[in-house]
N, C-alpha and C positions, 0 to 999 in steps of 0.2 A: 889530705892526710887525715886519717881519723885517731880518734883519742880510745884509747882502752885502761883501764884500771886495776889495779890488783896489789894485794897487802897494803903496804906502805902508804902509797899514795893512794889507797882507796878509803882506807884510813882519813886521812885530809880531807879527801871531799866530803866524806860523812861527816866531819865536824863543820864543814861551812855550807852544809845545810842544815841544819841544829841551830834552833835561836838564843839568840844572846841578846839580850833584855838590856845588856849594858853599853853595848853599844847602836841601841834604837830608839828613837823619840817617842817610843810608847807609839804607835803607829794600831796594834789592833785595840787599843784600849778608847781611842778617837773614831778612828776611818768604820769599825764596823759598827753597823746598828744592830740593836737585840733587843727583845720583847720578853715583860715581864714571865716568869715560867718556873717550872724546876730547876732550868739552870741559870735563869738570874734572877734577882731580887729584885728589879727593877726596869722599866722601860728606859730605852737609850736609841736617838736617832744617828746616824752616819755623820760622822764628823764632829760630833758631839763629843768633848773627854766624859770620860767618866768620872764622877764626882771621889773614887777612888785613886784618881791619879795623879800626884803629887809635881812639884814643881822639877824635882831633877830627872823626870819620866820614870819613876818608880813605882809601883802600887804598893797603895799604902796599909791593904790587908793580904798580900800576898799570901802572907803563911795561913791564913784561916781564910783562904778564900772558901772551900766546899762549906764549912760553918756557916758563911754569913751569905750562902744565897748563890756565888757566882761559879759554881759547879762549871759551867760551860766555861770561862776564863781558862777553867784547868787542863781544861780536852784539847783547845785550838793548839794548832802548830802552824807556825809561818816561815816552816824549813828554810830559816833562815833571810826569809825575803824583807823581816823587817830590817836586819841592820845594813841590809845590802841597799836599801832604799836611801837608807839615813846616811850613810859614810860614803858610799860609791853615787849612784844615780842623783843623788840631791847636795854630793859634796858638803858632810857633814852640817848644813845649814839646817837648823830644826823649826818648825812651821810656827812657834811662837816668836822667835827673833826674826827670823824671813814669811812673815803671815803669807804672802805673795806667792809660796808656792807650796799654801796647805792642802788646798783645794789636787793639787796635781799629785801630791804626794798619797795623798788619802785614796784618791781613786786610781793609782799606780798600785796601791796593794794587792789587792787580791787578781790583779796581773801580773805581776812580781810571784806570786805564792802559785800560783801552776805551775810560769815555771821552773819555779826552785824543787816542787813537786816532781815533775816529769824528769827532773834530774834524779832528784832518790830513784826514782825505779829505773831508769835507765844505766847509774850504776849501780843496783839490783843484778839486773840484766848482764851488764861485760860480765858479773862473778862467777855466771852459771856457765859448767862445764858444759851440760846438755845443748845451751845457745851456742856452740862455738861456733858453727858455718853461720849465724848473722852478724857475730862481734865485728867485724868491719862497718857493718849499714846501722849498728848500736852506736861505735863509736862517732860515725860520721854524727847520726840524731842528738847525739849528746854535744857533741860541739857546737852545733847548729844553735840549742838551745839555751847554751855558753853563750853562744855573740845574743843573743838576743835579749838577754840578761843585761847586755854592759849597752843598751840602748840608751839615749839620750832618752830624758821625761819626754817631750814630746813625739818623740816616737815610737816608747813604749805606749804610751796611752794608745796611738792609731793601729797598734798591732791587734791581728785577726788572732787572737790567743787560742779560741775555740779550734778554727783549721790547724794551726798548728799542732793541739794537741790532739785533735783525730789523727794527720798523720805519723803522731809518733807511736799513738795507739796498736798502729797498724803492727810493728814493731814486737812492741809490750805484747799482742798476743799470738804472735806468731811465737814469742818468745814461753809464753805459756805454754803452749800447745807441745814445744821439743821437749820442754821439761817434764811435763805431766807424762807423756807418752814415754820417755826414758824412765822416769820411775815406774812406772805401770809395767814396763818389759821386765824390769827387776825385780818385779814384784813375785812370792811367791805363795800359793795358796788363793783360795776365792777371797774377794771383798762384798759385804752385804752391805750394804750403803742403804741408808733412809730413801724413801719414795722426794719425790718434788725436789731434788737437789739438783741446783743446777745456779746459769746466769740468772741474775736478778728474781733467784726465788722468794717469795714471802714466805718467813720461817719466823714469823715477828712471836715471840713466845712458845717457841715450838720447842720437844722434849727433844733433845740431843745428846740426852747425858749419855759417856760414854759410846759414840755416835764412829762409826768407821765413816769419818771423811779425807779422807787420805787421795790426792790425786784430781781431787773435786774442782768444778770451776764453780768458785760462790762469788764470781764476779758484781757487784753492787746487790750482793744479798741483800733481802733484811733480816737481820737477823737479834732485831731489838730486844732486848730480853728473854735471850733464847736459852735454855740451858743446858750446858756446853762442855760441863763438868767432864774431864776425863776423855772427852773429845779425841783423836787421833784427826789432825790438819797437817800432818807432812805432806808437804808438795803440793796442798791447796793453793788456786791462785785467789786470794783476797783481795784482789783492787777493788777499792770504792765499796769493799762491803761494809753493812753497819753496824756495831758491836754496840751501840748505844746499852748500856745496861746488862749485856750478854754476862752470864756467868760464866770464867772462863777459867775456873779453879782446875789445878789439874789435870789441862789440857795439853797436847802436845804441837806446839806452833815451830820446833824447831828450823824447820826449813821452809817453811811455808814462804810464798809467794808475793813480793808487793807489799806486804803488812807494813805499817807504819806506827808511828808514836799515837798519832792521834787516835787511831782506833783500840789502842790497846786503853788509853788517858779514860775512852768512852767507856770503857768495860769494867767488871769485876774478876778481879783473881787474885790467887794465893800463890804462897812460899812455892809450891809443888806444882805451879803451871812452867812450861818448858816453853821458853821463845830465843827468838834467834839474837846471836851474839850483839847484832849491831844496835839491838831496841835494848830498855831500861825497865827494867820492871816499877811501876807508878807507884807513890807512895801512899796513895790508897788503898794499894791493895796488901797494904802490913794487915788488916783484918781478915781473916780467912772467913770464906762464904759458904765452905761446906755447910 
């Protein structure tokens, strides 16, 4: 039997993918390493806390994080894989009281975080009117991805995460492809689209302002400090593209494709960028970039 989503209870699943800081052991603040940089102040090995992170797993410069260096703290998202590690797979036992299962808990994250991942877009995926003839093979992918979640630690750890997320990939762009082609049919008048637009283009500072990308597959663009201003991205699919820096003031993300927290966390924009209902517009971007 497969699972589908919609309103109410699609609602729910969006919030337990969304991290909750108060119910996890501070898990990216240990488990991942990061090297001194723009986005942090400081060198940090795997499994190392950081010397910002406080006895009740709080940080302890949360509110002035971008201020004092850790720019990148503020981008990560662990769509919820941290507290799912800490309450559910490790039975609320946290690695300083049970030292015994830091090691598995640390290197269980960003296994955990795909597929908490592969869930956001998959219920992305059941929403779209365009997907209807595969929401049966969505919902089945999503369940699938469900049990694999409620794995014991030792069996998440031995799971092939990588295969798994190819073939849900398979999926996601098939899923792409009905939607873009169903806007594109509806579409009406020419579109002039930039040259080199495509999968995995390098756009890495490249002039976009006001840019007809509507329909586009900027699947794992780069698109680092691109600018984006005024932009037209309805029905772009953005999986895996990079916003690092991207100016994205007054841009139209409405419906756009895959987009996440984390890519928006990475970017710049203002009051007057349009994104879709289920993202938050970052409290960095109260400064407008125009």
């Amino acid at each position: 039997m497969t699972e589908y989503h919609s309103g109410a209870a699609h609602d729910s699943i969006r919030l337990s993918l969304q991290a909750d800081c108060d119910n996890c052991f501070g898990l990216c603040c240990v488990a991942l390493p990061f090297a001194a940089s723009v986005d942090f102040a400081m060198d940090k090995n795997g499994g190392q806390a950081c010397h910002n992170l406080q006895t009740d797993f709080r940080c302890g410069i949360h509110t002035t994080l971008r201020e004092q260096g850790f720019r990148g703290c503020t981008v990560y998202d662990c769509f919820g894989a941290g507290q799912l590690l800490s309450q559910y797979t490790f039975g609320g036992r946290d690695w300083r009281q049970a030292p015994e299962t830091a090691k598995a808990m640390f290197e269980a994250l960003p296994i955990m975080r795909q597929l908490q991942e592969l869930l956001w877009y998959l219920t992305d995926a059941q929403t779209l009117p365009a997907a209807r003839t595969i929401h049966d093979a969505l919902g089945s992918a999503y369940a699938e991805t469900k049990r694999l979640t409620q794995l014991n630690p030792d069996a998440l750890l031995k799971l092939d995460v990588a295969a798994h997320r190819a073939d849900v990939n398979v999926l996601l762009l098939q899923t792409s492809e009905l939607v873009r082609n169903e806007a594109r049919r509806r579409h009406k008048g020419p579109l002039k689209q930039p040259k080199k637009i495509g999968r995995g283009a390098d756009l890495i500072g490249a002039n976009l302002k006001g840019a007809d990308l509507r329909y586009a597959n900027l699947r794992g663009a780069y698109l680092i400090a691109a600018d984006l201003r005024g932009a037209n991205m309805r029905a772009a699919d953005l999986i895996g593209a990079d916003f690092r820096d991207a100016d994205l003031s007054g841009a139209d993300l409405t419906d756009s494709i895959f987009l996440t927290q984390a890519q928006l966390n990475s970017a710049k924009g203002d009051a007057h960028t349009e994104l879709p209902p289920s993202l938050s517009r970052p409290s960095h971007w109260s400064v407008s970039f125009r």
